[in-house]
N, C-alpha and C positions, 0 to 999 in steps of 0.2 A: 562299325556301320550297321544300319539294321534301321526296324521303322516301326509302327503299330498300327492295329484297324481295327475294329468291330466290328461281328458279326449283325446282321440286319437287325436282329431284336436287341442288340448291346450287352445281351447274354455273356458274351465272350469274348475276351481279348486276345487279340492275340500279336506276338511281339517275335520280330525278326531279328535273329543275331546272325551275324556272317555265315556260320556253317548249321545254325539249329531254328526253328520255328516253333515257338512255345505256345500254348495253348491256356486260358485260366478263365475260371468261373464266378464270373463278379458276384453272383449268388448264393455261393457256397460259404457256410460262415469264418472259414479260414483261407484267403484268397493266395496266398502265399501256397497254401497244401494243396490247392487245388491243378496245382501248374501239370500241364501232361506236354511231351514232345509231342506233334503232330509230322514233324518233318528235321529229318534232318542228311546234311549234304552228303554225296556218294560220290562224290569225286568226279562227275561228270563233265566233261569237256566242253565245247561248242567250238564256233567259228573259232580259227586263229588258235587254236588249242588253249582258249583260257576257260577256265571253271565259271561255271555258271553257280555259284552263288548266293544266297540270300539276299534282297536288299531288302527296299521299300515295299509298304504292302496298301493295298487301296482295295475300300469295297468298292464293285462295281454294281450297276443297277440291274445286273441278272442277279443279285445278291450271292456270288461269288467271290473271293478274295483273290486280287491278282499281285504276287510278287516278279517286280524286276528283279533282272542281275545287274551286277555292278558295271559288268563290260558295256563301254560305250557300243551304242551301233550290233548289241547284242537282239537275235531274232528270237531267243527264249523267253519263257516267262514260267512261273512258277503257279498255279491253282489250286485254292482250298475248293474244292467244290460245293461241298456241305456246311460252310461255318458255323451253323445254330443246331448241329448236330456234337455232342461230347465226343472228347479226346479223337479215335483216328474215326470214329465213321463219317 
């Protein structure tokens, strides 16, 4: 499970896998080299004692990237703050 988005400019992609959030530079001339982790899961719990996750990811119009977790009825969410910023900043 996992999902994709684009940062506002489309500069960047970025792709959800269950426990890591990858980062890549559609600009760079080797798009594959380009891949940086921007996030990845710590084991953190929520509600009900289940892991919150990676899932889906959706730009929003603050041009912030918001990922759900997978837990139904979960009050989490995951935030790229910076999207159109390279790798972690």
């Amino acid at each position: 499970p996992g999902g994709i988005a684009f940062s506002n400019s489309s500069r960047f992609l970025y792709v959800s896998r269950w426990d890591t959030i990858f980062q890549y530079d559609l600009q760079a001339p080797d798009i594959l080299a380009s891949e940086v982790v921007v996030a990845a899961y710590d084991g953190f719990t929520g509600d009900y004692n289940l892991p919150t996750r990676f899932y889906s990811l959706q730009l929003a119009p603050d041009n912030k990237i918001y990922c759900c977790v997978s837990n139904v009825n979960s009050r989490y969410l995951h935030v790229i703050e910076n999207p159109d910023s390279a790798g972690l900043a």
